[in-house]
N, C-alpha and C positions, 0 to 999 in steps of 0.2 A: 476248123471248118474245111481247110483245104485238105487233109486226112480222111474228112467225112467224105468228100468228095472224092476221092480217091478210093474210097473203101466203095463206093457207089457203082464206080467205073469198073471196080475189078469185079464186082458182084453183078453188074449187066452184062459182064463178057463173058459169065460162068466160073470167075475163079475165086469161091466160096471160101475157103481157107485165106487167102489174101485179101479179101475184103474184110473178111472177121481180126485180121494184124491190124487192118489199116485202121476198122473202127475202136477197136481196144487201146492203139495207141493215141487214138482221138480222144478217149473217154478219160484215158490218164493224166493229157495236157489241160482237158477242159476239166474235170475234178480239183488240180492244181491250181489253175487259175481260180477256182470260183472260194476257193480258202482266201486267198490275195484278196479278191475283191468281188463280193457276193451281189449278184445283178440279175437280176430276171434274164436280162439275155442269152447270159453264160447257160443259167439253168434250162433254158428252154433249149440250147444246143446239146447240152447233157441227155434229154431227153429223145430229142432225136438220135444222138447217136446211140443211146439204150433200143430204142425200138429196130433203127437197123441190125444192132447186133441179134435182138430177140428175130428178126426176120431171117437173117441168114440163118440162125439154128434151127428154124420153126423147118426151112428147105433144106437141110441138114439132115431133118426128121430126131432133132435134139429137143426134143418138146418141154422138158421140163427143163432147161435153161433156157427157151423162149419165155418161156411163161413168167420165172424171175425176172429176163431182161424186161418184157413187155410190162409187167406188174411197177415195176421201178421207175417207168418212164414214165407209165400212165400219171403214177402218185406224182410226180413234179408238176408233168402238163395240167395236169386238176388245181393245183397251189399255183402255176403262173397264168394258168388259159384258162380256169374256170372249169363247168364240168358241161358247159354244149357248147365249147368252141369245136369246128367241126375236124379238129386232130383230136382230140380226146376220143373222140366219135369213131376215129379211125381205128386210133390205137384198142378200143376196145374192141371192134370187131375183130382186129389181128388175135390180142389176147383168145376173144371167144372161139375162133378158127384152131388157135394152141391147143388150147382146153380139152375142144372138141376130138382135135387129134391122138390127144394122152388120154383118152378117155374119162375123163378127169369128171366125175359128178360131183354135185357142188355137197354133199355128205360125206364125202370121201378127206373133205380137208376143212379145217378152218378158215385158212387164209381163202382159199380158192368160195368158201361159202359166202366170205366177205364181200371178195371180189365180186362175185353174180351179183347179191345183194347190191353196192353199188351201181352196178349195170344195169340192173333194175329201174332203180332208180334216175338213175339218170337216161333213160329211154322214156320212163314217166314223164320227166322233167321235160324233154323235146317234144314230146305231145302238147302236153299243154300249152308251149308256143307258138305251134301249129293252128 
């Protein structure tokens, strides 16, 4: 957590490579713990620190190691938050923002046709709450 934070602080002061150490080395400690002891919370912390890492490379213009990071994240927060908790919500619009930037049609790949698909759906699924 206090890594994540730190990778946060170096990433709002512009120093994109130093927040990218801080969150890797955040992602390392909380992967190792969640073997130990396997906890929604741990995982939901895995997942943010996934989406930051996908955000610095997205500003990077690393597109398609955003789109793994963001892809990876999303799949947890959907397994601990559901799929209209409103970070899921987030996280896919970052992913869709990736996508968009790699020029990425959803024909162009399997996984990435997956991925829409679910987005699909699950923008369906926030309607009908509405």
């Amino acid at each position: 957590s206090i890594l994540n934070n730190i990778g946060c602080v170096h990433y709002e002061c512009g120093g994109l490579l130093a927040s990218l150490k801080a969150f890797e080395e955040a992602l390392e400690i909380q992967r190792n713990a969640l073997m130990k002891s396997p906890k929604d919370c741990i995982e939901v912390g895995i997942s943010s620190t996934l989406c930051n890492i996908g955000f610095v490379y997205f500003k990077r213009k690393e597109y398609a190691e955003a789109i793994v990071a963001l892809e990876e994240g999303l799949q947890i927060q959907r397994k601990v938050l559901g799929h209209l908790h409103s970070t899921v919500h987030t996280t896919v619009e970052n992913l869709a923002l990736a996508m968009a930037a790699a020029n990425i049609r959803p024909e162009d790949s399997a996984n990435t046709k997956s991925t829409l698909a679910k987005m699909t759906e699950m923008y369906m699924d926030m309607l009908k709450c509405n």
